[in-house]
N, C-alpha and C positions, 0 to 999 in steps of 0.2 A: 620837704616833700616836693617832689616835682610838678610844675603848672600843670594843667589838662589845657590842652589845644580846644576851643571850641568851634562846633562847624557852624556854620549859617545855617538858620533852621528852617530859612525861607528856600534852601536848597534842597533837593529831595537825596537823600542821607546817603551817599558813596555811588553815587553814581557816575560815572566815567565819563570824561572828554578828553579828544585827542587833540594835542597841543602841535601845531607845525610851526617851526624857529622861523620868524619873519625874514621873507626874503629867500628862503630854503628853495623854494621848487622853482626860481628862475637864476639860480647860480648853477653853475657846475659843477655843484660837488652833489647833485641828484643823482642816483645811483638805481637799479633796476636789482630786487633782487630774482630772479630768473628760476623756474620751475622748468626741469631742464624736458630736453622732445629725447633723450633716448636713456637708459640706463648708465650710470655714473661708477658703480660701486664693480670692479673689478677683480680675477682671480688672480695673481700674482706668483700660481706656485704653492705657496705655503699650505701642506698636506698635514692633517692631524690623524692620530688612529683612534677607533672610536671601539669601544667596547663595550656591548651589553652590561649592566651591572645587576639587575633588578628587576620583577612583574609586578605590579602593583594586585592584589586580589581585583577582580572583577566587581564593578561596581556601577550603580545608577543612580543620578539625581535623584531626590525626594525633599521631604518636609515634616515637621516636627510631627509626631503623634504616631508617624505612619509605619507598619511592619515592612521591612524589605521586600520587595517580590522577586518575580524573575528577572534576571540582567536582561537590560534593552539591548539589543547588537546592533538596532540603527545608530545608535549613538555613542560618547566618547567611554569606552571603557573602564579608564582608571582615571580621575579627573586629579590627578598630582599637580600642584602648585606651589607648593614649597618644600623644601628638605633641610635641616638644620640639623648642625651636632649642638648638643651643649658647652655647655663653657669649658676649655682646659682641664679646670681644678674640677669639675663634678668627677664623679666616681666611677661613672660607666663612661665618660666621653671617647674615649677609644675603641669602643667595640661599638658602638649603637648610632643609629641616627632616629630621630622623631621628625617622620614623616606627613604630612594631611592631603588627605582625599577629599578636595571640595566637595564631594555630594554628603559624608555626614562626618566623616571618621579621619580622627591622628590616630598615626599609629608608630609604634618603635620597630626600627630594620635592622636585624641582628647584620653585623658586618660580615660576621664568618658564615652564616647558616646562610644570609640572605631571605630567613622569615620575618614575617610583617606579623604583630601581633597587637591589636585593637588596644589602646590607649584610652583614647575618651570618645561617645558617640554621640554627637551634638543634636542628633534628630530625637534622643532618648532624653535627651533634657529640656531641651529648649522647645514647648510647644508652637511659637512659630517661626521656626526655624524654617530657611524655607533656602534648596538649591537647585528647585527647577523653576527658576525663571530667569535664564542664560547664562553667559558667559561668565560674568562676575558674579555669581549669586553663591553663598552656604559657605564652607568656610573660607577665609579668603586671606588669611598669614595669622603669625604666630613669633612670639619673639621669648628668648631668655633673660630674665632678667638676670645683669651683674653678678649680683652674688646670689647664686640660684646654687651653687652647691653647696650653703650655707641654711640660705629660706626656703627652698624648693618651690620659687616662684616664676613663674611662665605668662607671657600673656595670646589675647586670641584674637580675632577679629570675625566675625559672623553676621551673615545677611539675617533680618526677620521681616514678615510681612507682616504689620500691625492690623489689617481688616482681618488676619486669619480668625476664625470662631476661637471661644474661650481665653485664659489668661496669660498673660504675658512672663508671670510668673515661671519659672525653672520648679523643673520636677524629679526628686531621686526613685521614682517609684519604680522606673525599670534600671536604677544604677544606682546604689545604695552606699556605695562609696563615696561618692560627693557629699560633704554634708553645708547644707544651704541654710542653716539657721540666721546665718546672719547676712543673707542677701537681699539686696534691697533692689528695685529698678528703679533710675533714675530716668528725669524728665527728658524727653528728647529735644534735643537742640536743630530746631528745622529751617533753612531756611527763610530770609524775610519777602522771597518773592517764588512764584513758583510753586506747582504742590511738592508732597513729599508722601512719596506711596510706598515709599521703603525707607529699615532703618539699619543702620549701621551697629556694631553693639561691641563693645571692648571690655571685656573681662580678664580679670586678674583671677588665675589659679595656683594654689600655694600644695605641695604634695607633699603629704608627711613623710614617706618615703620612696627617694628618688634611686634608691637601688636595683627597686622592682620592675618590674614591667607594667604595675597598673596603678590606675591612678587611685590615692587613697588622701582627701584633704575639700580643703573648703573654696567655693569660688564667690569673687566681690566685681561687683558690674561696677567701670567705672566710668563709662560716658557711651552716650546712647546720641547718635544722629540721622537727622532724616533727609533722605535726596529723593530724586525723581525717579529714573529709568536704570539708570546706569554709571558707572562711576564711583562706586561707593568710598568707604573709607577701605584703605590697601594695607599700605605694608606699615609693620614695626622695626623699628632698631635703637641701640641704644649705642652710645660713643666710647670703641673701645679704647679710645686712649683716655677717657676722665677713669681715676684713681678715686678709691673711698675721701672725703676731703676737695677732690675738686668743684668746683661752681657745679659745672655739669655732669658730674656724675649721678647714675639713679634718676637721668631726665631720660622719658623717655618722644622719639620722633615718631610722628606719623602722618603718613601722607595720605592726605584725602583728595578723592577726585571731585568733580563739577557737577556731578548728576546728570551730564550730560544737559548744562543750562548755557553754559558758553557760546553751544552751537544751535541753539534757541532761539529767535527773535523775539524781542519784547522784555519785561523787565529784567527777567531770568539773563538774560544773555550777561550783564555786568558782573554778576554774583562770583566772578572768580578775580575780578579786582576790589571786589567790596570789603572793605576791613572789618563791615560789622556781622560777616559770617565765615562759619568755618568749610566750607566746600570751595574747591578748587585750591587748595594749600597744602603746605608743612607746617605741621603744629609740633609745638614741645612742650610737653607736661611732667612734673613729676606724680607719679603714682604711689608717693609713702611721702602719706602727710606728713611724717613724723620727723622727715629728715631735713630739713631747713623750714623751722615754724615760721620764721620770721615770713618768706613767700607768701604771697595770693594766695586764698583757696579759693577751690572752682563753688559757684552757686550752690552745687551737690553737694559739695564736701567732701569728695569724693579723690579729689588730686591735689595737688598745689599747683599754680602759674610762676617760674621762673623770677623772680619778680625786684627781693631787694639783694641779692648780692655782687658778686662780680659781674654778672654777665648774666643781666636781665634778658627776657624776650623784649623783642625793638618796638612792640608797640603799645607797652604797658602806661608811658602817660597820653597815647592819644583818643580823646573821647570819644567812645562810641566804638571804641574798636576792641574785638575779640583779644583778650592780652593771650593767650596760647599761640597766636600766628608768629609762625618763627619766618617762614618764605610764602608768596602767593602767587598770584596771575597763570597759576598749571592748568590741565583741564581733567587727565588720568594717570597722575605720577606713581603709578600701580606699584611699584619698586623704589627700595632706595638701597644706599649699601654705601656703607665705612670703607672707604682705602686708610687705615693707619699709617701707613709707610708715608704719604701725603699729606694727613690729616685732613682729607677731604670728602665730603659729604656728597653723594650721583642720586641721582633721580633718573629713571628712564618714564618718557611723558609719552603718550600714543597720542598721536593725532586725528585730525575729520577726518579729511578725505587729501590729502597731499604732502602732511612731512609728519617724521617721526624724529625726538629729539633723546639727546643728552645731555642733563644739565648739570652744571656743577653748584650745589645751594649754598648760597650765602646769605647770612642773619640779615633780615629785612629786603631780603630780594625781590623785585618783581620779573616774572618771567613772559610778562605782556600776554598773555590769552585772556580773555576772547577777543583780544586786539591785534594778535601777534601769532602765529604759526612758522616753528621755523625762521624763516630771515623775512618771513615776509606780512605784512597788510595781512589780516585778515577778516574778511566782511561777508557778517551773517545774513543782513540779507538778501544775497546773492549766493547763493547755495552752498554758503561756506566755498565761496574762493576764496584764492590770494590774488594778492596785486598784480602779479605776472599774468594772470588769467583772465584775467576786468577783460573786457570790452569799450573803449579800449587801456590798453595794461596801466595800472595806475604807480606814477612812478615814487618810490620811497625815496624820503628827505636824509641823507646821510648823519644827520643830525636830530633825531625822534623822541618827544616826548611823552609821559603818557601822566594825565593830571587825577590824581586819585583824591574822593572828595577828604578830609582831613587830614590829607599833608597838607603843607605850607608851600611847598616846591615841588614841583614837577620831578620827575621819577626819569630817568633811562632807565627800559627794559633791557635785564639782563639773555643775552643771544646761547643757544644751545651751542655747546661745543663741536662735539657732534651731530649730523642731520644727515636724513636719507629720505628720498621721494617715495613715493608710491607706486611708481615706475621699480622698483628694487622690492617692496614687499607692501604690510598691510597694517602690523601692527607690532611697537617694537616689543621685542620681549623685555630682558634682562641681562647684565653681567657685572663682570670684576674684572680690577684691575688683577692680572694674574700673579703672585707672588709663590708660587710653589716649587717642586723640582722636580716632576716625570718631565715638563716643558721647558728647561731653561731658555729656547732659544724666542720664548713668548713672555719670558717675563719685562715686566713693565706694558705690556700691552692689556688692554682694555676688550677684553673678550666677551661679544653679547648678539642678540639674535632677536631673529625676524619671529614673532610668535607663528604666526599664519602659514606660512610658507617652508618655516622652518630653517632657514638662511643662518648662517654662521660668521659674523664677523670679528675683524678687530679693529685697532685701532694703535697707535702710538699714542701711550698714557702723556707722555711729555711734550705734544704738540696739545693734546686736548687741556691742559694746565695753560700751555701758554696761548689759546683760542680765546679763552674766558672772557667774556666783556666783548671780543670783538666781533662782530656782525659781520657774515661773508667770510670767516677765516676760521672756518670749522678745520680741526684733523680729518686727515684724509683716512677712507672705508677701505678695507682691504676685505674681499673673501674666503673665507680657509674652505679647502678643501677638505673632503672625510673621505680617510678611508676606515670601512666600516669591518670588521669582523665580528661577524652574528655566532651567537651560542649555539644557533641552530645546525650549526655544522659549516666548513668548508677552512682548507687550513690557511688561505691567506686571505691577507682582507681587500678589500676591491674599493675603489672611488665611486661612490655613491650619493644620489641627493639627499640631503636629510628627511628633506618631503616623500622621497621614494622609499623609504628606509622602513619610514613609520606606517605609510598605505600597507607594504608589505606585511608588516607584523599585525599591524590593525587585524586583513583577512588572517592571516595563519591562526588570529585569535578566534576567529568566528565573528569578525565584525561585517556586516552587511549595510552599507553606508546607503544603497537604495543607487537607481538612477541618475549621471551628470558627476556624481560623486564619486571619488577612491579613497576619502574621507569624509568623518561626520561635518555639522557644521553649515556655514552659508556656502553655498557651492561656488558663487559669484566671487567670492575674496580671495580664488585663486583659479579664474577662469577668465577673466574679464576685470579690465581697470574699473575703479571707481569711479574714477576721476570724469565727470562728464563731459567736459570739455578735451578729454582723449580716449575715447571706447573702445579703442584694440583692445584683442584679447592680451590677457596675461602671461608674460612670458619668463623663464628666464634668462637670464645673461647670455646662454648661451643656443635663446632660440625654441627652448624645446617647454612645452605648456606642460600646465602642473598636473590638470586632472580634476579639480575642484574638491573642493572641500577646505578641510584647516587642519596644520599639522599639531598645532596650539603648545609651543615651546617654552619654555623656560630653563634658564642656567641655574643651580644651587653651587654652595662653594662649600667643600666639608674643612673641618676642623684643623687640615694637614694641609690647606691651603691647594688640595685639587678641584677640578673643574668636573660638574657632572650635568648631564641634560634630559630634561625630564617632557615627558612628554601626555599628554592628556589624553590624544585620541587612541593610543595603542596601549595607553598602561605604565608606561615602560619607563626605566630610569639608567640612562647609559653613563660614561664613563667616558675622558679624553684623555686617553694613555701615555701617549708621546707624539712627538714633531717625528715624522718622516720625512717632512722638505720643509728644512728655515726657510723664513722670509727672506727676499733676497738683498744683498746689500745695493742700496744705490752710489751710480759712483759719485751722485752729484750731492748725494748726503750722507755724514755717518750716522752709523746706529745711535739710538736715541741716550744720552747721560744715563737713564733707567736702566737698559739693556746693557750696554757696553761698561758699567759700572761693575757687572756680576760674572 
């Protein structure tokens, strides 16, 4: 069996110190990394056609217990955040997608009818369930397990408030199809500094039959956690290239956010380099005890911890440390997503107030938050700047350590491959590396978007591979252009902002966003930088201001390997058709090995 590392226990248990390489800040190889004074991310050309696909029903935040009432129109519509096909081999996977509406409800979207027909209703089970208390609150993603057209097994992710009145307990009394006999709630795992006024909750749903359109079968809670404000646990996925047999097959990923403690002053602020908690990570667990006994099991009993086979999690013999942590140092890695063609695991992480990133996760990574934003220093207490920002700019050691309390050795933080300021948008959303065929002339690009503003970009997958590791030598952003043709009528389709796309549909919906606004939302995070140290208003690239509000974006990728865009404030779930104008070639580069391969 392997040693346990033990820590000094006169040290107070993972707490962070930033190591500068003797000598670093009076040689020349100091380096500035640089928060830039004007917009970086550029159009190039490259036009897409965008196509209505889908309405989501009209729908309002709420909370466990509570009867529907009338739809709010101050507020987001259809709050769509994920969209997934099922796997291949399921039975319906060609005709259907399972859809979730963060305020209570998944639902199935017939491909041909384009109807949405109610799945499961989390506010009918879960008494405190709770999706009006912001952006990230109620449900919050959903993944398929493996061999789900075999088990009819599915998992979920949901916000609850634990001060709600009465029991934490799940209830079939308005859904009788669920049958809960054998559901237990497990202890919540909170962190060790910090409160925790919310809880995180992963459940496993098994459906006896997955033909139909509704759910009929049993649900198993298997890990319960608690964070502060904001940040919760995100997104699921499992590793489409592990095979029944491999080490990793049947593990499943999941990224939890910081609670919003990173950007906290005082003990809370370490907690996303701390190994002896699970917020601000990727964790991987497997969810069927049964399939490699020899593994960990969790306290619960509830999962196993990756533990004795090929390809353990990296931090199962260090003491005191959570063995689920597969990557750390994130703050909202709200998203992740399998490229198989790469075999490479992306994380899209939002940042405070100045960079948004993309990373690429590797086993035992640290991604330096709340040390690290971006290329740059980051220090909490000074209003969440970066270094470029200090008074005066404080300059970064080319050479950066960062000392996590039970390692033995000091750590380089791993650099996002991609990054974008806050000057270009507010909050990133999501994407994929694109592998499909309406786009040939974008595959191999890495196609992903501004949540807030609604910004569409890409990227060259094969510079962002060879970025990895290096700090300052991100893939360069390119803008795509849309052109949009709306279902509403008009027979050619027109270059439009995304942001302006969605305002539109918003009112034609009946949405009334109130004063300052043309969207629901903070009105500030597309009127006005954040950034305090630069208070122009908000612009984009080409000058012309948004309007306020949030167009609140996300990418899904269906089954056939197409791109769709899904939108919160309006409802709506669109479609990226074809390339009307390729990316243009440079004469000083050729197309990337990806592209020019196919």
């Amino acid at each position: 069996m392997t040693s346990k590392r033990r820590i000094d226990p006169r040290l107070a248990r993972f707490r962070l110190t930033f190591l500068l390489l003797a000598g670093v800040l009076g040689s020349a190889a100091v380096i500035f990394a640089q928060y830039p004074s004007r917009p970086q991310i550029m159009k190039d050309g490259t036009t897409v056609l965008l196509e209505d696909y889908a309405s989501l029903p009209l729908s309002s935040p709420t909370h466990g217990g509570t009867t529907p009432g009338a739809t709010d129109y101050k507020i987001q519509l259809g709050r769509v955040t994920s969209m997934r096909s099922e796997p291949a081999n399921a039975p319906s996977a060609n005709s259907r997608f399972f859809v979730n509406d963060q305020s209570s409800v998944i639902y199935i979207l017939d491909k041909g009818s384009k109807k949405f027909t109610p799945y499961l209703n989390f506010a009918e089970i879960f008494p405190k369930f709770a999706s009006d208390l912001g952006n990230t609150a109620g449900i919050v993603s959903f993944a398929f397990d493996p061999a789900y057209a075999k088990n009819g097994k599915f998992y979920t992710v949901h916000t609850e408030k634990p001060d709600m009145p009465g029991s934490a307990n799940p209830t079939n009394a308005r859904f009788a199809a669920v049958d809960l006999k054998g559901y237990s709630t497990t202890p919540v795992v909170n962190p060790p500094a910090g409160p925790a006024h919310l809880e995180s909750v992963l459940v496993e749903w098994t459906d006896s039959n997955i033909r139909n359109a509704s759910f009929e079968g049993t649900a198993r809670e298997i890990l319960r956690t608690g964070y502060d404000r904001n940040h919760p646990m995100a997104d699921l996925v499992f590793n489409p290239l592990a095979k029944p047999g491999d080490a990793d097959y049947g593990n499943l990923y999941i990224s939890i956010g910081d609670g919003a403690s990173g950007e906290t002053p005082g003990p809370s602020h370490t907690l996303p380099q701390r190994l002896d908690t699970l917020v601000g990570k990727i964790l991987r667990i497997t969810p069927d005890i049964n399939l490699r006994p020899k593994d960990m099991l969790s306290s619960s009993g509830q999962y196993r911890i990756p533990s004795a086979g090929s390809d353990p999690n990296p931090f199962i013999s260090v003491a005191g440390a959570r063995g689920e942590i597969y990557a750390y140092g994130l703050r909202n890695p709200h998203r992740l997503q399998w490229d198989a063609e790469s075999k490479t695991l992306i994380a899209d992480d939002i940042g405070v107030h100045y960079w948004e990133e993309v990373d690429l996760i590797a086993k035992g990574g640290n991604y330096g938050y709340g040390e690290r934003e971006g290329n740059e220093q980051f220090f909490v207490n000074d209003a969440g700047k970066t270094g470029s920002l200090m008074t005066p700019p404080v300059p970064f050691p080319e050479n950066d350590l960062l000392q996590v309390e039970g390692l033995k050795d000091p750590v380089a933080p791993i650099y996002p491959v991609a990054v974008y300021s806050h000057r270009e948008g507010d909050s990133i959303g999501n994407g994929f590396v694109y592998r499909g065929k309406l786009m040939p002339q974008l595959r191999g690009k890495y196609i992903f978007n501004d949540m807030t503003t609604g910004r569409i970009f890409y990227a060259d997958f094969a510079e962002m591979l060879a970025a990895h590791g290096k700090r300052n030598q991100q893939a360069q952003i390119h803008e795509l252009q849309i052109a949009y043709k709306s279902s509403a009528g008009g027979s050619q389709p027109a270059k439009r902002r995304m942001f302006d796309i969605i305002a539109e549909t918003y009112a034609h919906r009946g949405g009334t966003s109130g004063p300052n606004h043309v969207l629901p939302g903070n009105a500030g995070a597309t009127t006005r930088s954040q950034d305090p140290a630069h208070s122009e208003d908000k612009v984009d690239v080409d000058g012309v201001s948004y309007g306020g509000g949030r167009a609140d974006v996300r990418m899904a990728l269906g089954g056939d390997g197409e791109l769709y865009v899904l939108s919160k404030s309006d409802g709506m779930i669109r479609k990226l058709a074809a390339v009307l104008t390729p990316p243009p070639t440079s004469k000083n580069r050729a197309p990337s090995k990806e592209t020019a391969s196919r």
